[in-house]
C-alpha positions in Angstrom: -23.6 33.2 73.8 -24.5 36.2 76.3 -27.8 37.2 76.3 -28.3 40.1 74.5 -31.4 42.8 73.3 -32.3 42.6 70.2 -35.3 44.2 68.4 -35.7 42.9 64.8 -37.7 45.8 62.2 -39.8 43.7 59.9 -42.5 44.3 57.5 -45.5 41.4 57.5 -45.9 39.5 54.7 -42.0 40.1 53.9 -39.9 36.4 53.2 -37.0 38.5 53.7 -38.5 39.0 57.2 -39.8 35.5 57.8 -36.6 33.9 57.1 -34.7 36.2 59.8 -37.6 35.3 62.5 -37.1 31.7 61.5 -33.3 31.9 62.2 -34.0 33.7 65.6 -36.6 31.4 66.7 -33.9 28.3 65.9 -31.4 30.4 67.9 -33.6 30.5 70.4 -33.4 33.9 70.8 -35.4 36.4 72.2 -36.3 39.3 70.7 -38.5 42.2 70.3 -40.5 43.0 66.9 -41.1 46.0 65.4 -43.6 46.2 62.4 -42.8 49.3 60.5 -44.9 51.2 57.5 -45.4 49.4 54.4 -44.2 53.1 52.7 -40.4 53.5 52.8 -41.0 57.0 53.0 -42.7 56.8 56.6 -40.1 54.5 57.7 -38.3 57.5 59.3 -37.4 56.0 62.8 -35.7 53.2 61.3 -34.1 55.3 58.5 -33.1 57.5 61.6 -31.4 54.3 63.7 -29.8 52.0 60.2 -29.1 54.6 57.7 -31.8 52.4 55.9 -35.5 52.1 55.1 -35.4 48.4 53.9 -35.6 45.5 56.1 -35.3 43.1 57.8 -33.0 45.2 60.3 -31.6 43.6 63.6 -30.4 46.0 66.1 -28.2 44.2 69.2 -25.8 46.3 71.8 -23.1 45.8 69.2 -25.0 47.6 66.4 -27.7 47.2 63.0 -27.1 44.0 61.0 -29.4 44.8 57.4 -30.8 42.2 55.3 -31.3 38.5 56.2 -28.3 37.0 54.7 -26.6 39.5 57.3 -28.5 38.3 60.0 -28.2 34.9 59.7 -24.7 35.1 59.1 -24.1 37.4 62.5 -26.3 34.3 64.2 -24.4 31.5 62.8 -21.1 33.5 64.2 -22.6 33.6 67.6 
């Protein structure tokens, strides 16, 4: 797999978010976190770069992947 950048938006204390770090880290892949406001509403940077305000989001040169079961399946097809 090419090395790619990849900056996960998570929310501590989210399992959603856990498990997607968990499948990264097994991946062995590096990646950037960014913690974002526990009020959807402030979550306008992310809402700006998804088209969402939930999370876990994974953004790679290729584009968002929402929600963990996207995530890990993206990883599992890498």
């Amino acid at each position: 797999m090419s090395e790619k950048r990849l900056v996960l938006f998570r929310l501590e204390g989210c399992p959603y978010c856990k498990r997607a770090e968990k499948e990264l880290d097994k991946a062995g892949l590096k990646y950037k976190k960014i913690e974002v406001p526990a009020q959807k509403s402030e979550r306008k940077l992310l809402k700006e770069i998804s088209g969402q305000d939930s999370v876990p989001v994974l953004l790679d040169v290729i584009g968002a992947k929402d929600q963990d079961d996207d995530i890990v399946e993206w990883l599992e097809s890498q």
